[in-house]
C-alpha positions in Angstrom: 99.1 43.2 83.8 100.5 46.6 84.9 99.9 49.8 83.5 102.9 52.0 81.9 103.2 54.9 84.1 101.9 58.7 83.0 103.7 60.9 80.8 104.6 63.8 82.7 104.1 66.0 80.1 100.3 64.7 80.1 99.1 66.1 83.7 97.5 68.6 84.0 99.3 71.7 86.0 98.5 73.1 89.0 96.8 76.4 88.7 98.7 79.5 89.1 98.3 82.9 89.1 100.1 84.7 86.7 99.5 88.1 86.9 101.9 87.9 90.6 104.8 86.3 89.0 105.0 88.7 86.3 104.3 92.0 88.3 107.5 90.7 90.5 109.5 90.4 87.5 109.4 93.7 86.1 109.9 94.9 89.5 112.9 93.1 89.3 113.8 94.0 86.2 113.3 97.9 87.3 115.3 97.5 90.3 118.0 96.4 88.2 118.4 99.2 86.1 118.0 101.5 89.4 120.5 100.0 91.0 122.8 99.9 88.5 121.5 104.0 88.1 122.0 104.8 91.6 125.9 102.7 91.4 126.7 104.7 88.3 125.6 108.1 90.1 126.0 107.9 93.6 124.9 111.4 94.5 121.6 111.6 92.5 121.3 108.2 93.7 121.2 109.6 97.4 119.2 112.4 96.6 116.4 110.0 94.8 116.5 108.0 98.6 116.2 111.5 100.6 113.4 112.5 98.3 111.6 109.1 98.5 112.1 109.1 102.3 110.7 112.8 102.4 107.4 112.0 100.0 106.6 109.2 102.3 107.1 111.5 105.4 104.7 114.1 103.5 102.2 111.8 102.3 101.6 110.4 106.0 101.5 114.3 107.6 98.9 114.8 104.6 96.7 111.4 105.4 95.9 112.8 108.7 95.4 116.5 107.8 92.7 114.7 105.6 91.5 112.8 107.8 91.1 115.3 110.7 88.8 117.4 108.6 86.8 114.9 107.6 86.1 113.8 110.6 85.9 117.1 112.5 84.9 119.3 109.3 88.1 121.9 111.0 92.3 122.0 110.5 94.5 121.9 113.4 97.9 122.5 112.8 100.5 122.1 115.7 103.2 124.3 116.5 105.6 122.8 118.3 105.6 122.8 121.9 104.3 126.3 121.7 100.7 125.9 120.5 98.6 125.0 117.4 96.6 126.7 115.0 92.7 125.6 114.7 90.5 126.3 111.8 86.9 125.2 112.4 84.0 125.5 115.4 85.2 122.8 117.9 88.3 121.0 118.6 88.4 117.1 118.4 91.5 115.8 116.2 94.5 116.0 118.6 97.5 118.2 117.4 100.3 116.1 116.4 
């Protein structure tokens, strides 16, 4: 005699993690209403991109500023093609 087959609603689901699926959705969601921000204003819209392009400039210069004087316990700050500026006893982080 055969056996009816399973209910679907009866098995068990695969296990997921849903903390990832709802993190991308209100990123989505956020986008959205930026978009839709940056469509409505287009010149603060630019401005918001050249500012975000300029933090992410600033925060890399700033990363290895902080991590030259930790490692070398000095500052060196180039100038150019002219020179650079060392605060400390020894030089060791490389300007630029």
């Amino acid at each position: 005699m055969s056996r009816p087959p399973i209910d679907p609603r009866d098995r068990p689901l695969p296990p997921r993690d849903p903390s990832g699926s709802i993190l991308v959705s209100w990123a989505m969601v956020a986008a959205v209403f930026l978009l839709v921000w940056a469509v409505s204003y287009p010149v603060l819209g630019a401005l918001a991109l050249v500012a975000l392009v300029g933090l992410v400039a600033v925060r890399r210069r700033v990363r290895w500023l902080a991590r030259c004087v930790a490692e070398c316990q000095q500052l060196t700050i180039p100038l150019g093609r002219h020179g650079h500026i060392t605060v400390g006893r020894a030089r060791c982080c490389p300007a630029g």
